[in-house]
C-alpha positions, 0 to 999 in steps of 0.5 A: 184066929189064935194059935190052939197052942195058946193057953186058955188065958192067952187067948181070953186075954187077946179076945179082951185087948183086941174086942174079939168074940169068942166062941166057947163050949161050955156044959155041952152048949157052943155059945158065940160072946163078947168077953168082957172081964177075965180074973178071979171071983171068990177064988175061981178064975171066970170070965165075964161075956156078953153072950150073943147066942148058944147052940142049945136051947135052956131055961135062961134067955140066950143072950144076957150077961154070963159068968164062966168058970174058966176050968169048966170051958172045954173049947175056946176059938178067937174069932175074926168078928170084933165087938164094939166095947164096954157095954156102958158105964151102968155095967163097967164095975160087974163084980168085985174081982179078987184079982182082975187080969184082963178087962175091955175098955 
């Protein structure tokens, strides 16, 4: 969906605006997830998802809420699907961010 040109903030940050899903490789697994918060979280840049589904089975259920360092994702794609939004208000204050850059509304 997005240029491959774009950095992997630029793409995380219209991922978030437009409530697309994401499709990352992330430690050798390709997961499909709805991004929710992206900024700093003490002094690492992460992005909050919702993931849908992973490619490669673990120890943690496959879908859930997870916390990706941003250094450590080594492929990201903007998908065409969108995603309705916040997941309720139980979950709009995950984390005390440093700094947040993007967040969905």
């Amino acid at each position: 969906m997005t240029s491959e040109s774009q950095s992997l903030g630029d793409r995380i940050r219209f991922a978030i605006a437009h409530k697309h899903l994401i499709e990352v490789l992330y430690h050798g697994s390709t997961r499909i997830a709805d991004p929710h918060d992206y900024g700093a979280y003490k002094g690492i840049e992460r992005v909050l998802v919702f993931q849908l589904r992973e490619s490669a089975p673990s120890h943690h259920s496959a879908t859930g809420w997870r916390l990706f360092e941003t250094s450590q994702i080594e492929e990201c794609l903007v998908l065409v699907k969108n995603f309705p939004g916040s997941r309720g208000q139980a979950h709009e204050r995950h984390l005390a961010w440093d700094t947040v850059y993007a967040r969905v509304s």
